[in-house]
C-alpha positions in Angstrom: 115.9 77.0 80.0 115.1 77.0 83.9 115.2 80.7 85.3 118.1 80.9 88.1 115.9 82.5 91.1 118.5 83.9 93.3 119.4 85.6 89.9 115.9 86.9 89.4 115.8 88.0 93.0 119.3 90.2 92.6 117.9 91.7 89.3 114.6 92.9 90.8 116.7 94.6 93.6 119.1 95.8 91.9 116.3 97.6 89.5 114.2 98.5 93.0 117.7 100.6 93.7 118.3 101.8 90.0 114.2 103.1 90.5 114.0 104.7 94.0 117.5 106.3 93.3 116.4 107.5 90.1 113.0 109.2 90.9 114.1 110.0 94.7 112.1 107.8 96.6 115.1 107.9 99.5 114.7 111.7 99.9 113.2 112.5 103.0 109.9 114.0 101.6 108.4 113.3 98.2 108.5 116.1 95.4 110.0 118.3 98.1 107.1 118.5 99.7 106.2 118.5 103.6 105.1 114.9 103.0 106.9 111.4 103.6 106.0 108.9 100.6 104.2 107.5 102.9 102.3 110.2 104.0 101.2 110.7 100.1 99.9 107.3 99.7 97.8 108.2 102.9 96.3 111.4 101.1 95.8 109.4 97.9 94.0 106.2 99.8 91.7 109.0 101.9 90.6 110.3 98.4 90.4 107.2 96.5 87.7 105.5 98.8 85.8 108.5 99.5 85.4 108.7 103.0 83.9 104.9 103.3 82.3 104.7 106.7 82.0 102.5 109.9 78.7 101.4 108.5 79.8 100.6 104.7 82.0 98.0 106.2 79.9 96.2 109.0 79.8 99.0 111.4 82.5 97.2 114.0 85.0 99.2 115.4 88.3 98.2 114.5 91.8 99.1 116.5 92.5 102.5 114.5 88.7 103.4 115.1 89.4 103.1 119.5 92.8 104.6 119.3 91.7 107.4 117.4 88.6 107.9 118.7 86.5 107.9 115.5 83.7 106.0 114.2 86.0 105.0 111.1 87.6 101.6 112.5 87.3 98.8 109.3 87.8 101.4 106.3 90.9 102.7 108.1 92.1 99.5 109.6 91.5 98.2 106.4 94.4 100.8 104.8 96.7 99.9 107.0 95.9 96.2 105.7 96.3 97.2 102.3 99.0 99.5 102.8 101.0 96.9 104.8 101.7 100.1 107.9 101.1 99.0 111.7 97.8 100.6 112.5 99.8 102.8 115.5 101.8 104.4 112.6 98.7 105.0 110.3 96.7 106.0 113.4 100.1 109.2 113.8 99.3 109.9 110.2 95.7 110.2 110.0 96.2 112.9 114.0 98.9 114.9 111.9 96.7 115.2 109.0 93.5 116.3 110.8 96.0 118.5 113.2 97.1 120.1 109.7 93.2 120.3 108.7 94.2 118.1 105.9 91.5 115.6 107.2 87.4 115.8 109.2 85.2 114.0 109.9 81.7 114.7 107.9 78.2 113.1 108.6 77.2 111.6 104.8 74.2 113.9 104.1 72.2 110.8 102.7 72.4 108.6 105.9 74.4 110.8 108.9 77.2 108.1 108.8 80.4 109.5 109.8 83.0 109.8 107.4 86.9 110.6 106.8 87.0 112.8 104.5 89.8 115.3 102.9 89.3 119.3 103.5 89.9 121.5 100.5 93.3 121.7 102.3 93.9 118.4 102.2 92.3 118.1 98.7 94.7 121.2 97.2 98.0 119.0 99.1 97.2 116.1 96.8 96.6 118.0 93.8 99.9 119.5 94.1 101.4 116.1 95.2 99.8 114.4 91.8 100.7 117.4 89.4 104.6 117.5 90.9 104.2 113.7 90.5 103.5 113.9 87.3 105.5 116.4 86.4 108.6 114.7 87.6 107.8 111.6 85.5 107.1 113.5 82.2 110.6 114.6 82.4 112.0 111.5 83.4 110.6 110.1 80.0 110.8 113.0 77.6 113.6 111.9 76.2 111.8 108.7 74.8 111.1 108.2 71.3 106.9 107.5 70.7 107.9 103.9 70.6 110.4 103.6 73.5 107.4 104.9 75.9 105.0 102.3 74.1 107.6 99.7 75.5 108.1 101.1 78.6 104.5 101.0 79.3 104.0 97.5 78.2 106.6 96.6 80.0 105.5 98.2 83.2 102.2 96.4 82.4 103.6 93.0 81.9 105.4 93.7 85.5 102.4 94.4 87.3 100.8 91.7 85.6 103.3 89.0 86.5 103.6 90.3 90.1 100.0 89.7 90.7 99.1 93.1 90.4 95.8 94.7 89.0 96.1 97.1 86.5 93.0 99.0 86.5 93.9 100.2 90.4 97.7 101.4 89.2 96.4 102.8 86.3 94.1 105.1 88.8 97.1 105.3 90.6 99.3 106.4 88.4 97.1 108.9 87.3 96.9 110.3 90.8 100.2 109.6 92.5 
């Protein structure tokens, strides 16, 4: 039997608004923390690709690399990319970040590339991010029999499988964020 699409399209938003309402992703900050969900993803792709440099990616510099003035342009421009944000908007992100001393810039001690890189400030904001995160979603299913989780999990799975997704990346992910 033929799957109605504008009915497939009405169930997946009306589960996107069931989801963000349901684990608060309206709220102005995430966790009730001084950072937008955006701004988290931001932390979280700064310490997933630890600090890739100029050089690891052709050594061009990209738009985010001239506007803020940093040898950093295809790793960052790249995030934006991959993060789908206009690289002014990232560019805001990564100044209030380094402004906070969330963020530097570190010569790799191997080959004196320069690198973004997380402080222990910014390292400690994650960690609390991930562990509030995480928290959070432990409650949300600790009301879930052994085998209710087991389904939830494959079904989440099956999701990102369908959609194109890659597991082995939201499995980090959902580890860390």
């Amino acid at each position: 039997m033929p799957v109605e699409r504008n009915a497939l399209v009405g169930d997946i938003r009306r589960f996107n608004r069931f989801y963000t309402g349901l684990i608060g992703l309206l709220d102005e900050t995430l966790t009730h923390s001084a950072y937008t969900l955006t701004e988290a993803r931001v932390l979280f792709e700064l310490d997933r690709r630890s600090g890739a440099s100029a050089a690891d990616t052709g050594g061009t510099a990209g738009f985010l690399a001239r506007m803020f003035h940093l040898d950093i342009g295809p790793a960052a421009s790249e995030m934006a990319g991959e993060l789908r944000l206009e690289p002014t908007y990232l560019t805001r992100i990564l100044r209030k970040f380094a402004a906070a001393g969330l963020t530097e810039i570190r010569a790799d001690p191997n080959d004196r590339r320069r690198r973004l890189s997380l402080t222990a400030r910014g390292n400690q904001a994650l960690a609390k991010l991930q562990m509030t995160a995480n928290q959070d979603l432990a409650r949300l299913t600790a009301g879930l029999t052994d085998d209710e989780a087991l389904q939830l999990s494959d079904a989440l799975k099956r999701v990102t499988r369908l959609l194109g997704g890659d597991m082995g990346e939201t499995a980090t992910s959902g580890n860390r964020q």
